[in-house]
KOLLUMDO-346325 format. One record per residue (C-alpha): residue in three letters; y, x, z. Coordinates in steps of 0.001 Angstrom, whole numbers, padded with zeros to 6 digits, always signed. Last residue first. Layout:
ALAYXZ ...
! end
This chain:
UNK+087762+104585+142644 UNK+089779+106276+144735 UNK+087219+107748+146890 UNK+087416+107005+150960 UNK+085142+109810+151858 UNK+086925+112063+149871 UNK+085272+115153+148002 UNK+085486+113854+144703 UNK+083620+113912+141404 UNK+082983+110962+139838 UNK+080590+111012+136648 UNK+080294+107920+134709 UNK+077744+107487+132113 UNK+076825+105108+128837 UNK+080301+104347+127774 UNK+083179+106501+129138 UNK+086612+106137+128245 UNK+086978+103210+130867 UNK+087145+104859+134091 UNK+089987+107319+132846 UNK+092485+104379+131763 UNK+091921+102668+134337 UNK+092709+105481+136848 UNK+096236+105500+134647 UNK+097067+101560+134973 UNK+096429+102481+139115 UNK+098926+105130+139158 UNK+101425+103878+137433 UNK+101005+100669+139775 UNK+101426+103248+142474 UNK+105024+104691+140799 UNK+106337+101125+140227 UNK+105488+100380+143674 UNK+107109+103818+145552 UNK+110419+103255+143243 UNK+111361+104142+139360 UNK+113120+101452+137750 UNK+115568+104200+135113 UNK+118140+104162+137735 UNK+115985+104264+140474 UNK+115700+107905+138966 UNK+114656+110027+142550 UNK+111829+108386+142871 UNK+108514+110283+141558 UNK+110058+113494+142421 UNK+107862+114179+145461 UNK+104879+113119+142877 UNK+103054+110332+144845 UNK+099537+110357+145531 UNK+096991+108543+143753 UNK+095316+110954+141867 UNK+095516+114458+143607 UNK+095695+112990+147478 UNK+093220+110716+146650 UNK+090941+113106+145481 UNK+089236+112782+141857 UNK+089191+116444+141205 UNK+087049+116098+138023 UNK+086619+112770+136047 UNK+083162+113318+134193 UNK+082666+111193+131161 UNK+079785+111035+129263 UNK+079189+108829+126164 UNK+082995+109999+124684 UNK+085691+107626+124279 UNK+089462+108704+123260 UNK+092734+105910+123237 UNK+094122+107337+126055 UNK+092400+110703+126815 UNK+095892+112896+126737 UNK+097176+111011+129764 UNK+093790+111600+132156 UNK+094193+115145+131287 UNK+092065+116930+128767 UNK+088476+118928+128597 UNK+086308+117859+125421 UNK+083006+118850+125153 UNK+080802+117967+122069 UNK+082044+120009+119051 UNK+083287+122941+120685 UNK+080089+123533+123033 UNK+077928+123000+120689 UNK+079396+125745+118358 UNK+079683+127728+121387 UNK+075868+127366+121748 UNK+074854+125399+124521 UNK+072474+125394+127640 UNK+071575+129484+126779 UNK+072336+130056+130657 UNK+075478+131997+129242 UNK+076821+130103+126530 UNK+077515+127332+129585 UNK+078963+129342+131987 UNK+081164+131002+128978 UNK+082566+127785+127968 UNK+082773+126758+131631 UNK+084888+129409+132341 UNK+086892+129177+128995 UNK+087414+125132+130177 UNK+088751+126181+133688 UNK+090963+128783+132022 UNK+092494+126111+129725 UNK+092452+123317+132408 UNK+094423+125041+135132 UNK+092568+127542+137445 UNK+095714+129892+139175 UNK+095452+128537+142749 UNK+093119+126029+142642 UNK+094464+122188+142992 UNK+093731+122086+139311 UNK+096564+122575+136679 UNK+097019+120297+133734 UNK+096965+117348+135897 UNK+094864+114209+136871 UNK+091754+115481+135195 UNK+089692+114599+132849 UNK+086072+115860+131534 UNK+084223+114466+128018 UNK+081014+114733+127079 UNK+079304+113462+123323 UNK+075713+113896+124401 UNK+072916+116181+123772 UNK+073797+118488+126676 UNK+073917+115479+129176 UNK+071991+117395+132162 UNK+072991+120295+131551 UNK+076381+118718+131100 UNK+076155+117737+134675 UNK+074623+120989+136383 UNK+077499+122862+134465 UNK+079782+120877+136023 UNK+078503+121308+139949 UNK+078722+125463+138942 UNK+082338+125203+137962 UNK+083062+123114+140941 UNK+081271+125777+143501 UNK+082982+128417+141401 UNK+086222+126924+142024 UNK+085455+126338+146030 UNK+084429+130370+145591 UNK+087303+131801+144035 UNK+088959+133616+146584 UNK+086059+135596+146899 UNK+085924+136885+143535 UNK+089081+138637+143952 UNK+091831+137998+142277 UNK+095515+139091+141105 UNK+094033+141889+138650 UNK+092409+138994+136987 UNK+095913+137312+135897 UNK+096267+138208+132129 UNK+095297+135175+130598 UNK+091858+136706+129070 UNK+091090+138513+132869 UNK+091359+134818+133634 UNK+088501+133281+131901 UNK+086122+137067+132766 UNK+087172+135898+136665 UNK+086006+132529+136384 UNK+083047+133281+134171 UNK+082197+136365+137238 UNK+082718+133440+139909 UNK+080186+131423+138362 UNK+078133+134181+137675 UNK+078061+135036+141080 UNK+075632+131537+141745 UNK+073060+133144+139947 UNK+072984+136492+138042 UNK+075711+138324+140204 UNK+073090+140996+141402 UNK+073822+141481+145755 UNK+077942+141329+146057 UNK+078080+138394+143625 UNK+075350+136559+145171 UNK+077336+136048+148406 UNK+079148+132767+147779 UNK+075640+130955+147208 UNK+076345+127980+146446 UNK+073958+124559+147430 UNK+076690+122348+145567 UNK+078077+119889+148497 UNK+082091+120779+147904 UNK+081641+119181+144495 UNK+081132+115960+146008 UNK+079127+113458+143247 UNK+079726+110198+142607 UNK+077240+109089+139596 UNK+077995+105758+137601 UNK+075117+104707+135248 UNK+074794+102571+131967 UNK+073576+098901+132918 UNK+072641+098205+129055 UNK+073294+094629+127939 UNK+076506+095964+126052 UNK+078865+093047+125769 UNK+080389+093970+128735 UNK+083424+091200+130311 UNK+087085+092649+130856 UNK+088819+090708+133815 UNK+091659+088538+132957 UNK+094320+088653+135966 UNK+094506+087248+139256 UNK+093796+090275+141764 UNK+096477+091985+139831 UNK+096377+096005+140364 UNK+094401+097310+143413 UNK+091607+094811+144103 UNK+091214+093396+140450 UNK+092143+096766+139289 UNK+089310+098904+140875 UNK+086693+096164+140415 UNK+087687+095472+136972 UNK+086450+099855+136461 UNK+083728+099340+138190 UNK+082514+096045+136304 UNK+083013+098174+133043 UNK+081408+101133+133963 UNK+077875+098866+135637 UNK+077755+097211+132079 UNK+077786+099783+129746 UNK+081291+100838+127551 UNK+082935+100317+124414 UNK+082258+097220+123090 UNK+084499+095527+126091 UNK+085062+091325+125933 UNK+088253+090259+127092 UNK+090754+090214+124054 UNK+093054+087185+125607 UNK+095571+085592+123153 UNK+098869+084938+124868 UNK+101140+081933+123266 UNK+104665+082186+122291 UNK+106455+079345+120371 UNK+110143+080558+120067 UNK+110700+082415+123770 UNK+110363+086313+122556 UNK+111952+088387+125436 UNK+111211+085680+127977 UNK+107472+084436+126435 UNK+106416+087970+126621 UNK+107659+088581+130065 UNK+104627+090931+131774 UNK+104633+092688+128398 UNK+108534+093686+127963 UNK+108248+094470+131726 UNK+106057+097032+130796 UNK+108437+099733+130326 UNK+108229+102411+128064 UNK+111294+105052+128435 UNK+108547+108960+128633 UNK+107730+108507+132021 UNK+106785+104734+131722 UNK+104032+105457+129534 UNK+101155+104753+131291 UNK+100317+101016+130307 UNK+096752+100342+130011 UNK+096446+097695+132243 UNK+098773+096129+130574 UNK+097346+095805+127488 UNK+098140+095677+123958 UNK+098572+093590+120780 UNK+101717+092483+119815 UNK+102092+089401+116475 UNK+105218+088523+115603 UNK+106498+086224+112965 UNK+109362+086733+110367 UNK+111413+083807+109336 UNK+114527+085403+110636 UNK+113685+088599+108616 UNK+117610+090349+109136 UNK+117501+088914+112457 UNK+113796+089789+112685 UNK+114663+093558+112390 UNK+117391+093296+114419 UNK+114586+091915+117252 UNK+112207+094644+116338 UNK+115067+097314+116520 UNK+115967+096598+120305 UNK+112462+095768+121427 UNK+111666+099516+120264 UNK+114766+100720+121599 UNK+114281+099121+125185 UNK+110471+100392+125350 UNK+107398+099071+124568 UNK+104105+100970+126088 UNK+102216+097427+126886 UNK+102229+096499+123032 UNK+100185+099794+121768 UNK+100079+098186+118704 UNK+102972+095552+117262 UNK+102845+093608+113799 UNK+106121+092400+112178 UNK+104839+089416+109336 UNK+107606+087925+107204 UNK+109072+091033+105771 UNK+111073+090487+102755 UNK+113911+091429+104346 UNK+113473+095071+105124 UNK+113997+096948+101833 UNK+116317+094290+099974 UNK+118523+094354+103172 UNK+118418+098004+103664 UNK+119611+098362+099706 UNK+122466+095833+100605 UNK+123646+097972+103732 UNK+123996+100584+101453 UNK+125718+098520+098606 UNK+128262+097175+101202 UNK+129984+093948+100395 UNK+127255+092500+098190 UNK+125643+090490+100944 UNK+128038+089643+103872 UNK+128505+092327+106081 UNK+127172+091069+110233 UNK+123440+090685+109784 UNK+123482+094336+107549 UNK+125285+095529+110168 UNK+122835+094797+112873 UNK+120083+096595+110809 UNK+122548+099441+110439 UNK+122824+099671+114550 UNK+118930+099589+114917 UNK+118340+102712+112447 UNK+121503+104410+114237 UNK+119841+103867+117651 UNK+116472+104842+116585 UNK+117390+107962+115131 UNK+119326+108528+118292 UNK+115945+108058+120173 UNK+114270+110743+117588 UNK+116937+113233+118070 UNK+119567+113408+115740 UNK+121984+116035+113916 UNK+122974+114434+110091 UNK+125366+113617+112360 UNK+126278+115025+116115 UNK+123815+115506+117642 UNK+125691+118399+119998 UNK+128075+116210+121609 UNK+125004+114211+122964 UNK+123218+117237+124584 UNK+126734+117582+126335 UNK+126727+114506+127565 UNK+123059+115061+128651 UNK+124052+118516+130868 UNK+126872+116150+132388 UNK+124517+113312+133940 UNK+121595+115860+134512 UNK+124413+117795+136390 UNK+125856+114677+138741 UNK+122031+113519+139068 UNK+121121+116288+140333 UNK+123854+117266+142649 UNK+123593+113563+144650 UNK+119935+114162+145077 UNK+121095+117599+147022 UNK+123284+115163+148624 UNK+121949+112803+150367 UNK+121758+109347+148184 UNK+123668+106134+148301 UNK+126930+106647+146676 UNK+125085+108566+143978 UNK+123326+105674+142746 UNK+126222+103822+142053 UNK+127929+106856+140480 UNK+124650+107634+138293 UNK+124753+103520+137101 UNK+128575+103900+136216 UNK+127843+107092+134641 UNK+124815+105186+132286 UNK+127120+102246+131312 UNK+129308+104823+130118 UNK+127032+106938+128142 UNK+125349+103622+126190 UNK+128082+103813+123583 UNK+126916+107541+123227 UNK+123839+106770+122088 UNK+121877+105036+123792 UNK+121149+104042+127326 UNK+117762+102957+127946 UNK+115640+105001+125456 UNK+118245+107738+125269 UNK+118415+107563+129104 UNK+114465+108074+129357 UNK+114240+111074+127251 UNK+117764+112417+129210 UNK+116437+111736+132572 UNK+112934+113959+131757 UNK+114642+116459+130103 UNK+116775+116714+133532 UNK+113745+116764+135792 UNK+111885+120144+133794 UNK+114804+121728+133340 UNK+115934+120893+137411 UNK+112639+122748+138247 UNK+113093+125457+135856 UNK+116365+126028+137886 UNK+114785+125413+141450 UNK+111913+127757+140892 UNK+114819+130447+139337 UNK+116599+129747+142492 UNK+119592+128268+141976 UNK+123445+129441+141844 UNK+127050+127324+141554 UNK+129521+129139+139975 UNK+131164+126011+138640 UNK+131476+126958+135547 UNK+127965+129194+135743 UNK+126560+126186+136562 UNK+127552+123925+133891 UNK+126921+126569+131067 UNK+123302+127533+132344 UNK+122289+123424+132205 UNK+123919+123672+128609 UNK+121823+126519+127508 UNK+118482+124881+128933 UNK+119196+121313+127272 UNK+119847+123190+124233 UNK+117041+125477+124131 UNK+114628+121986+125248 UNK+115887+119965+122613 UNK+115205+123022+120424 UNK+111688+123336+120997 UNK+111374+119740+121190 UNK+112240+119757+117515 UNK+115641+118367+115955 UNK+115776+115469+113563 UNK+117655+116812+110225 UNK+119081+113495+108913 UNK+119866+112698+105385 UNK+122494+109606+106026 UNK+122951+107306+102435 UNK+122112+104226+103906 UNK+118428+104394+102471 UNK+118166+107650+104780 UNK+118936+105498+107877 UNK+116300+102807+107059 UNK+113468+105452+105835 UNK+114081+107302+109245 UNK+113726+104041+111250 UNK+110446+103224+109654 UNK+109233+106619+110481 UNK+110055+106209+114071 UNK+108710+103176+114482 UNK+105231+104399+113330 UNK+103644+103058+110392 UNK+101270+100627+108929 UNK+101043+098682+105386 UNK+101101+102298+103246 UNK+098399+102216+101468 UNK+097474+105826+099359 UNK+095172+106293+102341 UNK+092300+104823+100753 UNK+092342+107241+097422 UNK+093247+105903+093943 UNK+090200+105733+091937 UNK+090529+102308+090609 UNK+093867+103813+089756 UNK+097329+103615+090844 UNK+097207+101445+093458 UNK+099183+099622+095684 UNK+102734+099551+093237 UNK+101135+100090+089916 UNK+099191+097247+091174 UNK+101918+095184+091141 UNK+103414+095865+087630 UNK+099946+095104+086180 UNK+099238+092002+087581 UNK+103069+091175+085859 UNK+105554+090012+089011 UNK+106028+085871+089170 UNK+102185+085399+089140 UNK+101737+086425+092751 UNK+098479+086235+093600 UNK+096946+089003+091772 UNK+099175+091493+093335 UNK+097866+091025+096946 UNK+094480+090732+095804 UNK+094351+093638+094417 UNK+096347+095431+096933 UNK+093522+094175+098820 UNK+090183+095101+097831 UNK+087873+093072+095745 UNK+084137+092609+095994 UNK+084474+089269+097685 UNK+086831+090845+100166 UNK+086767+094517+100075 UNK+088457+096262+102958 UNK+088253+100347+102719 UNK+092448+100460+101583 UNK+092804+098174+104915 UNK+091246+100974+107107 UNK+092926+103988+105879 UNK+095941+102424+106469 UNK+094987+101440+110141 UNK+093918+105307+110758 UNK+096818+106507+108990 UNK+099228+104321+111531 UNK+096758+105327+114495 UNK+097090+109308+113677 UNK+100870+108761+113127 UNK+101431+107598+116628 UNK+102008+104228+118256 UNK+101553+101971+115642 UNK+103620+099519+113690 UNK+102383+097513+111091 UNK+104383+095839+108489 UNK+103790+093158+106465 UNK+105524+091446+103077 UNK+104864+094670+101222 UNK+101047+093411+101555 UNK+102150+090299+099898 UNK+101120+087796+101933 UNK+098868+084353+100550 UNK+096749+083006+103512 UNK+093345+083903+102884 UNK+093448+087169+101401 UNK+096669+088666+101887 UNK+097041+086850+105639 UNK+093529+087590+106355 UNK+092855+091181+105402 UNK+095938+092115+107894 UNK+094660+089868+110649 UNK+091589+091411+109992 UNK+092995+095345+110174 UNK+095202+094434+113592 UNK+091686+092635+114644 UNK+089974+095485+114477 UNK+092336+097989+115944 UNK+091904+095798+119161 UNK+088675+095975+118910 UNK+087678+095277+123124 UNK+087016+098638+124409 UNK+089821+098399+126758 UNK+091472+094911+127492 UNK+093339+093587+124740 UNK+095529+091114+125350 UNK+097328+089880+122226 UNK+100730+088825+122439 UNK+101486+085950+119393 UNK+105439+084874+118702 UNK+105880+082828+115699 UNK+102455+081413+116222 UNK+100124+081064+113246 UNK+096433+082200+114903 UNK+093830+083129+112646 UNK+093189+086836+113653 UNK+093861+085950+117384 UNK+090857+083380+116976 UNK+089260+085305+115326 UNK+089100+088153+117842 UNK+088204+085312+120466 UNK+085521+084322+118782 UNK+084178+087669+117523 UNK+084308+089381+114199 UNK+082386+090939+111909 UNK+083917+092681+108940 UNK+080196+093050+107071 UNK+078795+096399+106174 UNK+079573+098080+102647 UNK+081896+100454+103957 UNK+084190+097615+104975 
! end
């Protein structure tokens, strides 16, 4: 690829060669998991005789599916790439006919290969081939309707809220009716989800009781709205999933739709999975009609568990955990244990933490970097600041404050401050400039557990102009610097992202590891206090392992998280 060899390591060949119908790769973090997708790709048109229309690839989001595709249009094996090879090999369509197919010219562009995709695109291509043209609504107008039918139930039944209590129910029943589509589809799944709210109601105080009795209403009325070509992208699941099982049901020739799906999807005998661990009921759902229409189709997951944060938005890792359950015909688990990502000292921290918090018996990640790389835990609260400066000159420690207030004068809330109510700010603002003075020539990277900060006005996008400014400033970066090395994002948002320096700001107990006061209240869905800490614990992960040379942990607990 790119003129350097496709290297591979034992264990990654070993995954690439392996024939089992069912195959779950483990990929710790850092370990090539993307990689081995591409091989295994390469080596079932190359070595072992696939059609590239005879795999597909599903990724997570559209940025890993172009990524992948971009990837296998770059392979050259023995000088040729491998929608050559793929139409070579086949005498029974013309050389010619099959590369008219995967490429158009020798000059066609990488990207023009289409092996990988996301689920959801897969599922639109299935309902449109039966004839349905469906206009998928945005989140902008999931979240109109949601809010106009929340407004209509209470106003029927004259109940009032607060409006702290109304945006709070928004927030909760959006929430419920993303994870009920996944669980509960479709209106067929509408009963089995009342019978579940009136269980749970039976056994819950009453303001508990309320929400659940509106969230259950507000999403049968969401449902009456999608009505087709209406869907949302769970519903375009559903439908996808419920032709598939048609087409297993309708004789051939019986239904020239269902035929045309048929001749699409059944020529498939390779299904591969990314982002394994964050699986959810629809997913399994149209992978197994899928195979039913395939039945000699083989599977081959790759994820990790310790990596699985999703379970917000439907995933659930169950589908993991019980690999050999949901897929029973020859399974075998393929461990991915060796990290390229990060230094030595990161990734025994980071195995540490999960070893004594997540699954003492599990496969830890190994470094094959032979550097140590550094951790740092610093306490924000133990800056030298000078809280004063700002009423002498301002041109130390008040220019914290002063970046602080400038960052919010932009937002429209500086009239609400004083620069004495943002001293413990300032005192973190003036600890992160230290670091990335310190790392200015490096890729750098700051998380946090939420949008907001436990400061009083100072979520990420303010925090990040402050800095910006901080930085520009002392002359330590140009903006230009500044935009192209320093990322600021939650914890969430930085799955899949490295950078060389990571600082994780904030990192309190009571902000990471605590539990959301909401964090139970759908039992329905398998929320409870252990699902929620293991949530917790996959996410830390997560955080510890985007860095790769230095670790930055900034907390003001004696007892630190991690």
């Amino acid at each position: 690829m790119e003129g350097r060899p496709y290297t591979l390591d034992f264990d990654q060949a070993r995954a690439v060669v392996d024939s089992h119908c069912n195959t779950l790769v483990t990929a710790r973090a850092g370990s090539g998991k993307t990689r081995v997708i591409v091989a295994k790709i390469a080596y079932l048109v190359a070595q072992k005789g696939y059609r590239l229309s005879e795999i597909a690839a599903f990724m997570f989001n559209r940025a890993a599916a172009a990524e992948v595709n971009q990837r296998i249009g770059s392979v050259l094996v023995e000088g040729e790439n491998l929608a050559s090879i793929s139409a070579r090999t086949h005498k029974s369509v013309s050389v010619k006919k099959q590369q008219a197919n995967f490429l158009q010219s020798e000059n066609e562009q990488n990207d023009s290969v289409t092996v990988a995709s996301t689920f959801h695109k897969f599922a639109l291509e299935i309902v449109k081939i039966s004839g349905i043209r469906p206009q998928i609504i945005s989140e902008q107008e999931q979240a109109t309707i949601i809010r106009r039918e929340l407004e209509l139930y209470l106003s029927k039944r004259q109940l009032q809220l607060s409006t702290n209590r109304k945006n709070q129910y928004l927030q909760l029943i959006s929430g419920f009716i993303t994870r009920a589509g996944q669980r509960f589809p479709g209106a067929e799944g509408v009963e089995k989800l009342r019978q579940e709210v009136d269980r749970y109601c039976k056994a819950v105080d009453s303001e508990w009781r309320q929400l659940h009795c509106i969230t259950l209403k507000v999403y049968e009325a969401y449902l009456g709205y999608l009505t087709p070509p209406k869907l949302d992208f769970n519903l375009l699941m559903s439908t996808a999933t419920k032709l598939l099982k048609q087409c297993i049901n309708v004789r051939p020739f019986h239904n020239p739709q269902l035929d045309s799906i048929r001749a699409r999807i059944g020529k498939y005998k390779y299904l591969l999975v990314d982002e394994y661990q964050d699986f959810s009921y629809l997913f399994f759902d149209i992978i197994k009609a899928t195979r039913q229409v395939c039945p000699a189709s083989k599977l081959f997951a790759v994820g990790d568990d310790w990596q699985a944060i999703n379970r917000f938005a439907g995933s659930d890792c169950d589908y993991f955990l019980n690999f050999d359950r949901y897929f029973s015909q020859d399974p075998i688990n393929i461990p991915l244990a060796t990290n390229y990502r990060s230094d030595r000292k990161i990734v025994e921290h980071a195995n540490t933490y999960m070893l004594s918090t997540y699954d003492p018996g599990a496969i830890p990640a190994r470094a094959f970097n032979k550097n140590s790389g550094r951790i740092y835990h610093l306490d924000p609260q133990r800056t030298r600041f000078d809280a004063t400066d700002i009423l002498e000159d301002g041109l130390s420690d008040g220019q914290y404050q002063e970046g602080l207030l400038k960052a919010l004068s932009e937002t429209g809330f500086s009239a609400k401050y004083q620069a004495k109510e943002l001293t413990e700010s300032a005192q973190l603002l003036k600890t992160l400039v230290k670091v990335i003075h310190k790392n200015r020539g490096c890729q750098i990277m700051l998380l946090h557990r939420h949008n907001f900060t436990s400061f009083m006005g100072i979520d990420l996008c303010i925090l990040q102009r402050a800095l910006e400014l901080s930085l520009i400033a002392q002359n330590i970066m140009s903006k230009e610097d500044f935009d192209e090395r320093v990322r600021i994002m939650t914890m969430h948002k930085s799955k899949g992202l490295e950078a060389d320096v990571v600082i994780l700001m904030e990192f309190n107990r009571e902000i990471v590891a605590s539990m959301h006061s909401h964090a139970t209240i759908f039992s329905i869905f398998g929320d409870n206090e252990e699902n929620e800490r293991l949530d917790q614990c996959r996410l830390t992960y997560v955080a510890l392992t985007r860095a790769k040379h230095k670790l930055y942990i900034l907390s003001s607990d004696n007892d630190p998280v991690a």
